[in-house]
Steps between C-alpha positions, in 0.01 A plus 500: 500500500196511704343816583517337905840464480746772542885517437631679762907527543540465899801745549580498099613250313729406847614194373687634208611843616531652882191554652278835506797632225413630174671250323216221700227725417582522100598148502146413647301702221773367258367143609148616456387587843210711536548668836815534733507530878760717719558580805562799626680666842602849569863535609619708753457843381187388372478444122356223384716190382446167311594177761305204573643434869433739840887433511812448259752293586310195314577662156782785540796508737325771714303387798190628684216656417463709172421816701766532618668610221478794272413410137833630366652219671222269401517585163902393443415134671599214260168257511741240331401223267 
């Protein structure tokens, strides 16, 4: 590969796994991808959480803006396929 070029996993490997998971991340290096990129938010009571969108409802079956929820509700979300 050329040293200008860099492999970098937008969200994980998202195409094979749900997005910003861990499964998409070691997918992505499993692929041979040099770098991932996340995104991060901070949820209502202000720890800091893994999730692409300002909101949720386009992948979970919650809706409105990730801080408004605390992480222990964040964290049992199914991301789904």
């Amino acid at each position: 590969m050329s040293a200008d070029f860099r492999l970098i996993a937008h969200r994980g490997a998202s195409a094979h796994a749900p997005e910003n998971t861990v499964a998409a991340f070691e997918t992505a290096v499993a692929l041979g991808s040099e770098e991932v990129e996340l995104d991060v938010r901070f949820s209502g009571d202000g720890e800091v959480v893994v999730f692409h969108d300002h909101e949720l409802q386009r992948k979970t079956a919650l809706s409105g803006p990730v801080r408004h929820y605390p992480e222990e509700v964040l964290e049992q979300v199914d991301l789904g396929p």
